[in-house]
C-alpha positions in Angstrom: -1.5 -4.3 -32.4 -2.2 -3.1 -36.1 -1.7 0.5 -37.0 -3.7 2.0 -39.4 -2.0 5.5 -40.8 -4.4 8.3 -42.3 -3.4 12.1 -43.1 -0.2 13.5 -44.2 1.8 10.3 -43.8 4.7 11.0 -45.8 6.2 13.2 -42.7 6.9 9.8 -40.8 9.9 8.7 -40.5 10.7 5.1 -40.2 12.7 5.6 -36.9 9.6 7.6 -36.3 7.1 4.7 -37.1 9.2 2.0 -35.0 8.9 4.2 -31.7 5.4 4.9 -32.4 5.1 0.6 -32.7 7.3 0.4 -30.0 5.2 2.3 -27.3 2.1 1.1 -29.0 3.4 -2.8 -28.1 3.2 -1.6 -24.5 0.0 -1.0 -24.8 -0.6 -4.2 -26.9 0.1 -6.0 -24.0 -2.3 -4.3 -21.5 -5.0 -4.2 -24.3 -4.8 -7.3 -26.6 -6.4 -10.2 -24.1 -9.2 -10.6 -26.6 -7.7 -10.9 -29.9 -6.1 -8.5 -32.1 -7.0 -4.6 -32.0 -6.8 -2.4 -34.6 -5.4 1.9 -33.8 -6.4 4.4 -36.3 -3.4 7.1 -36.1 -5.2 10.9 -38.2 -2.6 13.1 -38.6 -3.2 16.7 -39.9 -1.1 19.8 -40.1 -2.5 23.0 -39.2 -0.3 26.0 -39.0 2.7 24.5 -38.2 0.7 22.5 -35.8 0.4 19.1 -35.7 -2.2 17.1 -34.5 -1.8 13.6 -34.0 -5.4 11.4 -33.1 -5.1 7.6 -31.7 -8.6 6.3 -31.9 -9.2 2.4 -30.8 -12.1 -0.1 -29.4 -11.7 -1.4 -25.6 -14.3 -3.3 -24.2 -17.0 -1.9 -26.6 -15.8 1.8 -25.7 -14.1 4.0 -28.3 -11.1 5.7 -26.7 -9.4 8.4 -28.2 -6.0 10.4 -27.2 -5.3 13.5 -29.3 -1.9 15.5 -29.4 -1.3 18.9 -30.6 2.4 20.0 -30.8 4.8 21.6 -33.3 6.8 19.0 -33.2 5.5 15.2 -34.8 7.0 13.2 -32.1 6.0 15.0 -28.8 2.3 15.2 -30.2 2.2 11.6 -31.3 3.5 10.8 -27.7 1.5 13.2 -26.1 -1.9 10.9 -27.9 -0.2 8.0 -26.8 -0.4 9.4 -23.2 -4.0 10.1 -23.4 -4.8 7.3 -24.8 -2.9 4.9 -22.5 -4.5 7.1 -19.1 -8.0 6.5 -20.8 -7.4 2.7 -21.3 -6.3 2.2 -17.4 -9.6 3.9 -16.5 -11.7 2.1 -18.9 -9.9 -1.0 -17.4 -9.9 0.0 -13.2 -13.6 0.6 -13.5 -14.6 -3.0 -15.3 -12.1 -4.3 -13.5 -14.2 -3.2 -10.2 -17.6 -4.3 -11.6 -16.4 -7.5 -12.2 -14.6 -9.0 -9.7 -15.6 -11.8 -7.8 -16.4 -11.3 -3.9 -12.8 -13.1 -2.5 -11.1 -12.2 0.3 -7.8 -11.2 0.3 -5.5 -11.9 3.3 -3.6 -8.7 4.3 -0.1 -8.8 7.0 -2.2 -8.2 10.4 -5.9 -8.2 10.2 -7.0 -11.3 8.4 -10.4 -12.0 7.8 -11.9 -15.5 7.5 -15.6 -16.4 6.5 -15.8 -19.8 6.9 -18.7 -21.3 4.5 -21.6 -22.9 6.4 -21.5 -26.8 7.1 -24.8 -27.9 6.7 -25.5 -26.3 3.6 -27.4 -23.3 5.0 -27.3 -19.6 3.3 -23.9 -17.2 3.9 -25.5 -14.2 6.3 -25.2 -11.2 4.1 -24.1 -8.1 4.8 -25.6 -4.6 4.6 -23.8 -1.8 4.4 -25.2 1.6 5.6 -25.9 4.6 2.4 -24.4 7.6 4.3 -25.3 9.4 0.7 -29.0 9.0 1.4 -30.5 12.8 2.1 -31.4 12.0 6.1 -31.4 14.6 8.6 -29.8 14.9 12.1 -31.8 12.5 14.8 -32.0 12.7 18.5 -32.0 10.0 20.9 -35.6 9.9 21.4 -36.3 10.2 17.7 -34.3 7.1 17.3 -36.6 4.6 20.0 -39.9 6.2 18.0 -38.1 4.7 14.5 -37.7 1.3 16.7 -41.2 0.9 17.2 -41.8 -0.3 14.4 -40.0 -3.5 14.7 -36.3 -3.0 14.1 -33.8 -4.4 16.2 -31.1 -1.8 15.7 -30.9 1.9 13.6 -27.8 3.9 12.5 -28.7 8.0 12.5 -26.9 11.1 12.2 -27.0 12.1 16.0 -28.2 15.5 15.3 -26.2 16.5 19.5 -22.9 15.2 18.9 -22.8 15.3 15.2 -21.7 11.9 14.3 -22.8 8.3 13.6 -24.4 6.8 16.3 -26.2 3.0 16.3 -29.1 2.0 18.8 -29.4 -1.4 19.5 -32.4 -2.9 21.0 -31.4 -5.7 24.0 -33.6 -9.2 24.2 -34.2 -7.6 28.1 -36.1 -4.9 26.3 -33.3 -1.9 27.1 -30.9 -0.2 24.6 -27.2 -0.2 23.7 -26.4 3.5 22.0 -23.0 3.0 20.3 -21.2 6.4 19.2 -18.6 7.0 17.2 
C-alpha cells in the first residue's frame, strides 16, 4: 500500500511512520486484491489539536477515516480505525450483492437441491415482502382474494394477529395454516 504524506509532515517520527505502515499493511491485505492502492494521509494542527485524515479508493468508493486528538499517534490510529470499519462495510455489502446462489451445508439441517435430470428449469422460489403496506385480513377476506385464481395466499390474519397461509385443495376445500 503506498502512503502519500501531506500537511505538517515534519512532526512524524520514523518509529511513528513504520507503525502507521505497519497497521496500514493490515489493511493492505484485506484491500489490495486488485492491484496496488494508493492512501493520502492530511495532517493539520489546530490548537494543539491534531487531525489526522486517511482518504483511499475501494471498489470505486472514496472512504475516509478522520482522527482528532492531541496526541499524533492516538489520532492517526483513531483514522485508521475509521477507515478500516468503513472498508469492512464497503466490503460485507458487495460481498452480499455478489455472491453466487450455493448452498452451504450446516451440522444438522442440511439442505440438498438436486439439479433436474432431464434438463428441465430449477422451480424458483418466492419469498413473501412482509414490508409491503397490507392490512390485517380475515378468513373470509382471504377465499374472496382466491377467486381470482390463486392456489394459495399469505395475509396478516387481522383475529389472531399473525401470518396465516390459505391453501386451496384439488377437492375444492381449504387448508388454513397459522403460525
Amino acid at each position: 500500500m503506498k502512503l502519500i504524506y501531506s500537511g505538517k509532515t515534519k512532526e512524524f517520527t520514523p518509529e511513528l511512520e513504520d507503525k502507521i505502515g505497519v497497521k496500514l499493511a493490515k489493511l493492505g491485505k484485506f484491500v489490495e486484491q486488485r492491484g496496488e492502492r494508493e492512501v493520502l494521509l492530511t495532517h493539520q494542527v489546530e490548537r494543539r489539536l491534531h487531525r489526522v485524515e486517511l482518504s483511499m479508493n475501494f471498489y470505486d468508493h472514496g472512504v475516509a477515516g478522520e482522527g482528532v486528538d492531541m496526541d499524533l499517534p492516538t489520532a492517526v490510529n483513531q483514522a485508521i480505525e475509521k477507515l478500516e470499519k468503513q472498508l469492512v462495510r464497503i466490503r460485507e455489502r458487495w460481498r452480499d450483492t455478489h455472491r453466487t446462489g450455493s448452498i452451504r451445508e450446516s451440522g444438522e439441517t442440511e439442505l440438498a437441491v438436486q439439479a433436474p435430470e432431464n434438463g428441465a428449469r430449477r422451480p424458483k422460489i418466492f419469498r413473501v415482502d412482509y414490508t409491503q403496506d397490507r392490512k390485517p385480513m380475515t378468513v373470509e377476506e382471504a377465499m374472496l382474494e382466491m377467486e381470482r385464481a390463486v392456489d394459495y395466499v399469505v395475509y396478516r390474519d387481522a383475529a389472531r394477529d399473525c401470518v396465516s397461509v390459505l391453501v386451496r385443495r384439488p377437492d375444492g376445500n381449504y387448508d388454513l395454516i397459522e403460525s
